[in-house]
C-alpha positions in Angstrom: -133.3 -103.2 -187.9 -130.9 -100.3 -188.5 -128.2 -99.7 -185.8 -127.1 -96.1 -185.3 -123.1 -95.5 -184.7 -123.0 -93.0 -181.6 -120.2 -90.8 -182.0 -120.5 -88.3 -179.0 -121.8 -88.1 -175.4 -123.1 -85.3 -173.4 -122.8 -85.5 -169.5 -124.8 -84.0 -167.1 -123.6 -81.2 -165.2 -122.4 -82.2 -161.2 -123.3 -85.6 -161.9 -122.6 -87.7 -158.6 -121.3 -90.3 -161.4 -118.3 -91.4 -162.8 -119.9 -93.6 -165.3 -123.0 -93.9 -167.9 -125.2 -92.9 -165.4 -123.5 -89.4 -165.8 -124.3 -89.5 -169.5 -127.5 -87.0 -170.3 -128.0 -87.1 -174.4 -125.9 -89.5 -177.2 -125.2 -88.5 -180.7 -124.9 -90.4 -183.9 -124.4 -89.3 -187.5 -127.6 -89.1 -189.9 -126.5 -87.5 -193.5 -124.0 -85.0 -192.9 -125.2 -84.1 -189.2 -125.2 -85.3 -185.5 -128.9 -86.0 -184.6 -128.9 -86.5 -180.4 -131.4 -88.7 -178.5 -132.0 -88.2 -174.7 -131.4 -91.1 -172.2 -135.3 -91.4 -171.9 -135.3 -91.2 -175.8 -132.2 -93.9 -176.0 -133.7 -96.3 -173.3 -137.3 -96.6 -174.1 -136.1 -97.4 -178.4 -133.8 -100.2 -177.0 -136.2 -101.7 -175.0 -139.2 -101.7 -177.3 -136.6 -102.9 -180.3 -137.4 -100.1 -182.3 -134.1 -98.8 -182.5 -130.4 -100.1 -181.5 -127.5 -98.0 -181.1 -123.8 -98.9 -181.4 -120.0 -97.6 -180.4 -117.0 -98.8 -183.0 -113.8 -99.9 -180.9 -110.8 -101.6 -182.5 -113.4 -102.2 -185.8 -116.0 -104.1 -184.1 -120.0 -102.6 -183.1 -120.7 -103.0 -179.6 -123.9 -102.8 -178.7 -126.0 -100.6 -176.1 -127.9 -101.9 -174.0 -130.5 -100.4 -171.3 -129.8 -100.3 -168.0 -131.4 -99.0 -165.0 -130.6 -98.5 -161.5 -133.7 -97.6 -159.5 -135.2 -95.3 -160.6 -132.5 -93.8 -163.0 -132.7 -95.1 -166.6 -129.7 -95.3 -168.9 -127.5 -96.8 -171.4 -124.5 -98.7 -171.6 -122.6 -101.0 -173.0 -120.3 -102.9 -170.7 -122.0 -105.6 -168.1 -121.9 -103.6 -165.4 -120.7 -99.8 -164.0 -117.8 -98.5 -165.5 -116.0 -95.3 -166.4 -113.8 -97.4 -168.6 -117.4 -98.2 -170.8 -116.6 -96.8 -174.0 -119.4 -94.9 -174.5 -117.4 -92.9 -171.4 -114.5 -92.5 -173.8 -116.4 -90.7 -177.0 -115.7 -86.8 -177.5 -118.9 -84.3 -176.3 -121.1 -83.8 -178.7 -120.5 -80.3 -180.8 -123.8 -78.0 -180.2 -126.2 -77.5 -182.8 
């Protein structure tokens, strides 16, 4: 299975979190151009192993993982809450 690099984040606006809860779409590179996957999107590929999505830091893929909190469904990629996750750390996504 292919594993998709994500380069970018977007965050929700007034998002009561500090963390990856905040984040609303991810972004990885296909060809030449940033395709972006909604939380939803990113979640439900994860957990049904049709897709996995990665972040590069210091050379090595870390994987995302799903994560939910409730009702509230997102990605990560540290074990727990964190706005030092480095998915937290990526630039926001450029708009297409």
């Amino acid at each position: 299975m292919h594993s998709w690099e994500v380069t970018c984040i977007e965050l929700r606006e007034n998002s009561e979190y500090d963390d990856c809860r905040s984040i609303e779409k991810i972004g990885f590179k296909v060809a030449s151009q940033i395709q972006k996957r909604n939380i939803d999107q990113a979640y439900s590929m994860i957990e049904s192993n049709l897709t996995n999505y990665h972040v590069v830091v210091n050379g090595e893929d870390i994987a995302l993982v799903s994560a939910n909190v409730g009702d509230i469904r997102y990605v990560r990629t540290e074990g727990s809450d964190t706005s030092e996750d480095p998915l937290m750390k990526l630039g926001k996504c450029e708009q297409n």
